[in-house]
PASEBA-1860 file (N, C-alpha, C; in nm, 3 decimals):
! residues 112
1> XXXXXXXX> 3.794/-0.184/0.041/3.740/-0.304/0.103/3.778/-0.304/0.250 ~ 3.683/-0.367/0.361/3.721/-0.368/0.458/3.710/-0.516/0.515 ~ 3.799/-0.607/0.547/3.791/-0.709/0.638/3.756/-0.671/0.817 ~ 3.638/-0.712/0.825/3.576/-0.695/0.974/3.557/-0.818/1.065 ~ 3.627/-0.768/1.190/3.548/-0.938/1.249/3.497/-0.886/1.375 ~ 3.393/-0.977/1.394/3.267/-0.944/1.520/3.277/-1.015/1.595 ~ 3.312/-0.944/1.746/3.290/-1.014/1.870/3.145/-1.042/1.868 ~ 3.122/-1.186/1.970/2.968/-1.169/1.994/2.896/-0.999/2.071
9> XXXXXXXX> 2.774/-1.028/2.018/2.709/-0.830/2.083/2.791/-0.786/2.043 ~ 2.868/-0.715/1.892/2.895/-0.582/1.854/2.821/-0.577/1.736 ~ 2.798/-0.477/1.695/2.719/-0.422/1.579/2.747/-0.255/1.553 ~ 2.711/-0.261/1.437/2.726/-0.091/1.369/2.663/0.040/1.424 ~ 2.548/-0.071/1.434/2.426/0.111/1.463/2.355/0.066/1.321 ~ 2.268/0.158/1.308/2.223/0.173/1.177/2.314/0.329/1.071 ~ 2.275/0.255/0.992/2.382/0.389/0.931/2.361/0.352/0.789 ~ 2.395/0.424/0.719/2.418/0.459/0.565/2.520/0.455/0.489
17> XXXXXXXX> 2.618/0.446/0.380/2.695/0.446/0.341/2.700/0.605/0.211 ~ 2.637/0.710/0.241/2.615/0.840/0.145/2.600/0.772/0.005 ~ 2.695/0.791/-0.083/2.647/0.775/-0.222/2.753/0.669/-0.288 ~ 2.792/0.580/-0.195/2.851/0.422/-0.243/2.752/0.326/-0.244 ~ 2.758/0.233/-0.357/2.644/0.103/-0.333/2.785/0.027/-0.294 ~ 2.737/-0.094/-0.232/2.836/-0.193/-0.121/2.771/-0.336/-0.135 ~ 2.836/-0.412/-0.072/2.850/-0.613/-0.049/2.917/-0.606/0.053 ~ 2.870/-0.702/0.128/2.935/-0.783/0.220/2.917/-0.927/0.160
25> XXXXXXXX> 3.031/-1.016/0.235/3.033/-1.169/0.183/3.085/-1.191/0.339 ~ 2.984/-1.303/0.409/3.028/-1.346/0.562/3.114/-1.447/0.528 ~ 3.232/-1.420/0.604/3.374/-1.569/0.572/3.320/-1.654/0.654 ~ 3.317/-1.630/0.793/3.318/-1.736/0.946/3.208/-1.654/1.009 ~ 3.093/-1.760/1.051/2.996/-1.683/1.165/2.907/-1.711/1.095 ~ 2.790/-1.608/1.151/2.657/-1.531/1.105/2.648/-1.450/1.176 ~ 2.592/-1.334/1.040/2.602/-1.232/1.057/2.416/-1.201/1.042 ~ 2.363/-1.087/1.144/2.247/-1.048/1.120/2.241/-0.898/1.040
33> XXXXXXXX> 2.136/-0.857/0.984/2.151/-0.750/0.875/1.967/-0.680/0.926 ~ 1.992/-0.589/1.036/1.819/-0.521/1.019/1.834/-0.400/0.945 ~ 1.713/-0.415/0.833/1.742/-0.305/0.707/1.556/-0.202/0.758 ~ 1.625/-0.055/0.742/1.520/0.011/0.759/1.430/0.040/0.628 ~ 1.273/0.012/0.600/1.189/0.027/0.472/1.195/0.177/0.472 ~ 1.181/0.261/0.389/1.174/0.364/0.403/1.025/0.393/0.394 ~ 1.009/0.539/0.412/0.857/0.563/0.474/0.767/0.638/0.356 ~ 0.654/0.623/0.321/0.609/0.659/0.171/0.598/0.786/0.187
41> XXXXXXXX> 0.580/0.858/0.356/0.641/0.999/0.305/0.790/1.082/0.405 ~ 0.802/1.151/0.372/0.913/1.236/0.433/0.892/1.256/0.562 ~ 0.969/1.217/0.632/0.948/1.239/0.800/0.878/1.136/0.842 ~ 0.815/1.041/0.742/0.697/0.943/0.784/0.772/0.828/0.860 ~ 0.633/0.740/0.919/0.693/0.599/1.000/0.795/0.511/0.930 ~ 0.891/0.467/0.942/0.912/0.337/0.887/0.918/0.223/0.949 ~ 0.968/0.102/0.916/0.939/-0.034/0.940/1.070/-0.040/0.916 ~ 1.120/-0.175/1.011/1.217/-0.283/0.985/1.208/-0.386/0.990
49> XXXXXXXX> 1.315/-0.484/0.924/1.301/-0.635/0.915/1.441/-0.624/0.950 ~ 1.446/-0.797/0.970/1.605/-0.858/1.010/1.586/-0.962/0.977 ~ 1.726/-0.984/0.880/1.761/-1.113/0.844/1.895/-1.194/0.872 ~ 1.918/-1.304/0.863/2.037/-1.377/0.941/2.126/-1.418/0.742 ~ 2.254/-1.396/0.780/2.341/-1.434/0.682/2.443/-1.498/0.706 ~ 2.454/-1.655/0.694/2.555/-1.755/0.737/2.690/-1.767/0.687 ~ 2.774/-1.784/0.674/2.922/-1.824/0.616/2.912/-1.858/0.516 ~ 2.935/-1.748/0.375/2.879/-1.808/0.251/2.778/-1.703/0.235
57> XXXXXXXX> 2.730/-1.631/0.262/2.606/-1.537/0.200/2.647/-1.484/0.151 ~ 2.595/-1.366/0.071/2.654/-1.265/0.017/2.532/-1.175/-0.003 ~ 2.532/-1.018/0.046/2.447/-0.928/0.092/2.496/-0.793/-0.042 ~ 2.427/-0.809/-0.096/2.400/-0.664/-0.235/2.330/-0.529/-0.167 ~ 2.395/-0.397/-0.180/2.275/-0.303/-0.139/2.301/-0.189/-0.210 ~ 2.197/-0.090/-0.222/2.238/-0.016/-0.330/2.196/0.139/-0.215 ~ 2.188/0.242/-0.312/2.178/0.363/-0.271/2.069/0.447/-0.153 ~ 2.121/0.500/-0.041/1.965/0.486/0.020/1.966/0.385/0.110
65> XXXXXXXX> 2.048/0.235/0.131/2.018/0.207/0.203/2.097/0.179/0.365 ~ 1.963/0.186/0.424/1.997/0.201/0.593/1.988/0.058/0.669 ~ 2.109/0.006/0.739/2.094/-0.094/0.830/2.206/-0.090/0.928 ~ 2.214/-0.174/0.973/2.268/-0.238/1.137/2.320/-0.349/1.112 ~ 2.422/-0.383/1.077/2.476/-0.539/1.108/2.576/-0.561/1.224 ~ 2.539/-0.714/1.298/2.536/-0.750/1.440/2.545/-0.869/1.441 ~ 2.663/-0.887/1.474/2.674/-1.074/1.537/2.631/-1.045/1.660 ~ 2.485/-1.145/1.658/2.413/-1.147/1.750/2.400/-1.329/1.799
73> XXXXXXXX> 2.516/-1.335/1.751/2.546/-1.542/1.755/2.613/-1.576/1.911 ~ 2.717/-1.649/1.955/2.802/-1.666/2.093/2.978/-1.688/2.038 ~ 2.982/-1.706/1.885/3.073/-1.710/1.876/3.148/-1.582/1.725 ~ 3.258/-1.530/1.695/3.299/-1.441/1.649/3.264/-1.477/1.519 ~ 3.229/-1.348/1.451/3.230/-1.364/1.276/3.330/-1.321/1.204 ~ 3.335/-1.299/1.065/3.446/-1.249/0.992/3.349/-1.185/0.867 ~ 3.360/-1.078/0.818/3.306/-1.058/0.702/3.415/-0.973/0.621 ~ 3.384/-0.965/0.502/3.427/-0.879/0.387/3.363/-0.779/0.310
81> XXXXXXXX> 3.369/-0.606/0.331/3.280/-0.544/0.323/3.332/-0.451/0.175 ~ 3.279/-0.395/0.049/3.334/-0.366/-0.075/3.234/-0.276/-0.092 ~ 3.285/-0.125/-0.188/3.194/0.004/-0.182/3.236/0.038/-0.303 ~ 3.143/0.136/-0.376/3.200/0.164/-0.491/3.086/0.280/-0.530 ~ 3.131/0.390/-0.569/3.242/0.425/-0.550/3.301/0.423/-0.410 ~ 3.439/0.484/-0.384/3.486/0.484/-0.256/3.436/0.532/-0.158 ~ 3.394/0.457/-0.025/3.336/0.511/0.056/3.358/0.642/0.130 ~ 3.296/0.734/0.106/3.340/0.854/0.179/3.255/0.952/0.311
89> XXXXXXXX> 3.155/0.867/0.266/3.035/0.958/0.427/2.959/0.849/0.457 ~ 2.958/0.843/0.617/2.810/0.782/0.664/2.757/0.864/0.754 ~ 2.633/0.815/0.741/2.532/0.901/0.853/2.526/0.798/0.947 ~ 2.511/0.836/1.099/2.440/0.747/1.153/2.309/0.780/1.196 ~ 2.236/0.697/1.251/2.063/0.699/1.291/2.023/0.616/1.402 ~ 1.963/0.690/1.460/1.852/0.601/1.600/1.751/0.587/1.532 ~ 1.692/0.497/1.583/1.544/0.495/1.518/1.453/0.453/1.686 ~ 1.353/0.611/1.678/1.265/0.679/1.794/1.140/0.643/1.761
97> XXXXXXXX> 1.068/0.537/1.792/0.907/0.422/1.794/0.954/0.415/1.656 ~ 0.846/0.475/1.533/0.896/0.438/1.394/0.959/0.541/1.333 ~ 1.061/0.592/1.362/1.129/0.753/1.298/1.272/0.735/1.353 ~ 1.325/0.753/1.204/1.459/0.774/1.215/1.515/0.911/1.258 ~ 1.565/0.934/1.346/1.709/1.069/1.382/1.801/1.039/1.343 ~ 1.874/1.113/1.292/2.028/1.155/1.260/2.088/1.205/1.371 ~ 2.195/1.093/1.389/2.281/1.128/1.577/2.396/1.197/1.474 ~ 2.464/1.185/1.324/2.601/1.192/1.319/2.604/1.194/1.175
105> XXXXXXXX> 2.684/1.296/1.141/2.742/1.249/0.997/2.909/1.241/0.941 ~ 2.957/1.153/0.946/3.131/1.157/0.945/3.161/1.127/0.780 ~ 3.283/1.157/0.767/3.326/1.193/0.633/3.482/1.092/0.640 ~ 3.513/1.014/0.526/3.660/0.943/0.541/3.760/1.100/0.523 ~ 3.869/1.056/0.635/3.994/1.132/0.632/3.945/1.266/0.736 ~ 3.841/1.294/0.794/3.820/1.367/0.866/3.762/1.277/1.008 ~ 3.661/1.195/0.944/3.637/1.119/1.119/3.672/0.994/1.122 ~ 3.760/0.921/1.056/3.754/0.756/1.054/3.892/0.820/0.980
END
């Protein structure tokens, strides 16, 4: 589990969590969450949405998925972040008009 807290303007990047499904639960703040759709084919366009999660939400995600969370508010958040199995790789990603790149892939106990 990780307790995180967000200055206003910081955020993740978009990124992945490899082969853990995860929750967050926001304590203090709001927290924003832009999740990438994936694309019906390989290499294809995708789409994003963004949604806002207040003090009290609680955010489910499972395998596969890619987002960015960002207190994008004026004042600091707090969240609580839980993986299972144990988190051990993320990728990160730009996303270039509608196409994701891979800038990075780090591993726990080697880059974090």
């Amino acid at each position: 589990m990780w307790l995180i807290s967000w200055l206003p303007g910081q955020n993740t990047g978009l990124h992945d969590h490899g082969e853990a499904l995860g929750a967050f639960i926001v304590i203090e703040g709001t927290l924003s969450e832009a999740t990438v759709q994936p694309a019906s084919q390989v290499g294809g366009p995708v789409r994003t949405a963004r949604r806002a999660f207040a003090a009290g939400s609680v955010r489910g995600f499972g395998y596969e998925h890619i987002h960015d969370v960002a207190n994008l508010g004026t004042v600091p958040a707090i969240s609580l972040h839980a993986y299972a199995p144990e988190l051990t790789a993320m990728t990160q990603y730009v996303l270039e008009g509608q196409r994701l790149r891979v800038v990075s892939s780090d591993r726990a106990g080697v880059d974090w």
